[in-house]
N, C-alpha and C positions, 0 to 999 in steps of 0.2 A: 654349678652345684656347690654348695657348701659357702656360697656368698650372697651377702642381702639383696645387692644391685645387680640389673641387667649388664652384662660385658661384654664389651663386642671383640669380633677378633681384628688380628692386622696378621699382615705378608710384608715379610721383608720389608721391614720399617728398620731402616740401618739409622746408627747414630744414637740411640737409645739404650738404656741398660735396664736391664731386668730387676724388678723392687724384689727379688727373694733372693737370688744369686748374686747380685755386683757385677754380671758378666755383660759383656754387650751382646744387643741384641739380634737373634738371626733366626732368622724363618720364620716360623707361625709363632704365632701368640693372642695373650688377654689383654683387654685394655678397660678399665673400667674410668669413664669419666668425671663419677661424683666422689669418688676416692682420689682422683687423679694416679693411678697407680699402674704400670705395664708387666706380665711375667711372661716368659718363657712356658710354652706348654706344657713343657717335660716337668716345670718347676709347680703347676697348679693344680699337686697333690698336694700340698699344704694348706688346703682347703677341705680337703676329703679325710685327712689325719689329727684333725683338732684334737682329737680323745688323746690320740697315742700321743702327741706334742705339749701337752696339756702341762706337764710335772719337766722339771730339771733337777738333777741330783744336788746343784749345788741351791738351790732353792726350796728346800724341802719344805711342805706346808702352806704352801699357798699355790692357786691354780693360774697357771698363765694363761692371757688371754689375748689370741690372734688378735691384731690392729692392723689394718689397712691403710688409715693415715698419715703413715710418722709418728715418733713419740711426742708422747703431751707434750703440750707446751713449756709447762713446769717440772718436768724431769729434765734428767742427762741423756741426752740422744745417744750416747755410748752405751754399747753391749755388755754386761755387767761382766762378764766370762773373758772376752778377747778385745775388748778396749776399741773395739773398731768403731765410726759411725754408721746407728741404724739406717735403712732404709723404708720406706713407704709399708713396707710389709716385716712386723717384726712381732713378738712376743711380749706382753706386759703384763706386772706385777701391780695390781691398785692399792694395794695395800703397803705396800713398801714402795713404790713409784718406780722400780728399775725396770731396765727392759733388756732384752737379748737376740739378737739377730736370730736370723730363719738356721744359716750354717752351723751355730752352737747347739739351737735345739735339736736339729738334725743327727749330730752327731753324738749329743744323749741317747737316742730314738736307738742309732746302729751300734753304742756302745752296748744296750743289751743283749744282741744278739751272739749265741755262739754258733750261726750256723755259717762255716768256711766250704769254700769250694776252690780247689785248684785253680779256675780258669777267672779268680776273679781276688782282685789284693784287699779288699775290705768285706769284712762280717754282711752278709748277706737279712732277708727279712722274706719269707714268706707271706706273698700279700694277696689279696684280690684286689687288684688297683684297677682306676676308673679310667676312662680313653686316654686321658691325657697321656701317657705313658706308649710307646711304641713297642714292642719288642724289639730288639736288636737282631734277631735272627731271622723271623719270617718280616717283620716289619708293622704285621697287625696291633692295631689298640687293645690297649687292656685285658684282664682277664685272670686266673691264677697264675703267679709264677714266683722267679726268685728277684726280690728288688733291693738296690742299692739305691736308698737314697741319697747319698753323700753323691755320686757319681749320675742321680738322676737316671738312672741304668733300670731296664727289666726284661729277665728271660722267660717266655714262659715254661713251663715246666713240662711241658710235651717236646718243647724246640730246645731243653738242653741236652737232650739227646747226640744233638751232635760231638758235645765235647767225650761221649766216649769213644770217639777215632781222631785227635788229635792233628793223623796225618792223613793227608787222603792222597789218592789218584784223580786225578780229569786230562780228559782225551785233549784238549789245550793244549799242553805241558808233559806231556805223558814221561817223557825222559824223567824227569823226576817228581818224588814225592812234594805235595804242599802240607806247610804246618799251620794250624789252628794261630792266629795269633788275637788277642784280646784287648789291646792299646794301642789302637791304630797303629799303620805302615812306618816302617821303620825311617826316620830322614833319610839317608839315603838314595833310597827311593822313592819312582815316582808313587802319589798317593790317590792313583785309577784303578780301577778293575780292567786288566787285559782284556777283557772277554766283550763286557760290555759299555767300559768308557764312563760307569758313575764313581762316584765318590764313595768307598764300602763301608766309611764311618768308623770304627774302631774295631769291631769284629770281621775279622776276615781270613 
């Protein structure tokens, strides 16, 4: 949705980086082959956001428009904003020829937000987002909740209930209280769930 061409998916295709992030790539994902382009699932909201990616503060008056390709041939592949080079998936200017990575527009998008939440270090966005997005609590696709997109993060808004008990009790561990933490397990420690032996991802 919100792309011209059919995209297929891929599993765990290591070795690859994601054309919206720069990150390597892990788990599921898009792959479209007549863009030649791969993203990260969590990252192909940026297809469903066009409206709201649309404008950058420092660009005012002209509308940017999603590319799939890479920048033109005849521009500067560099992000007008943070000097990085673009990727397969960036934002462009036709009328003035600049372009701007996915991270810069993104973090337009969350600069207007003033909605803060304790259990979370960047300005949140109330969104209806599409599957691509898991929650982090129960683990379900999409739906209303609070999204970070700088962090690819979403809670829904029924499952942040839980951060009004911080600390809990479970018969596991009973000796002592557990605390709510929000950026994954601490080094230290190991980064498994006692209980059940998965990976608990950053909220646990």
């Amino acid at each position: 949705k919100g792309h011209d061409h059919s995209v297929g998916n891929i599993v765990n295709y290591h070795g690859l980086e994601c054309d919206a992030c720069d990150r390597s790539f892990d788990r599921i994902g898009y792959s479209c082959l007549e863009c030649d382009f791969t993203v990260h699932t969590k990252c192909a909201f940026v297809f469903n956001a066009q409206e709201t990616l649309s404008e950058h503060p420092s660009h005012v008056g002209h509308g940017l428009q999603l590319i799939t390709t890479g920048a033109p041939a005849h521009t500067n592949p560099h992000c007008h904003i943070c000097g990085k080079n673009t990727k397969r998936l960036l934002y462009h200017c036709t009328t003035c020829n600049l372009n701007l990575d996915i991270d810069c527009m993104v973090d337009a998008m969350c600069s207007r937000s003033n909605l803060n939440m304790p259990w979370h270090y960047h300005p949140l966005l109330m969104l209806d987002v599409d599957y691509h997005l898991l929650c982090v609590v129960c683990g379900l696709p999409g739906g209303y909740g609070y999204c970070c997109p700088r962090c690819r993060l979403m809670v829904h808004e029924k499952c942040a209930t839980i951060f009004d008990s911080p600390e809990i009790r479970h018969h596991f561990h009973a000796k002592h209280s557990l605390k709510l933490l929000t950026q994954g397990a601490p080094d230290y420690t190991d980064a498994i769930c006692h209980v059940c032996g998965k990976h608990p991802g950053n909220f646990l």
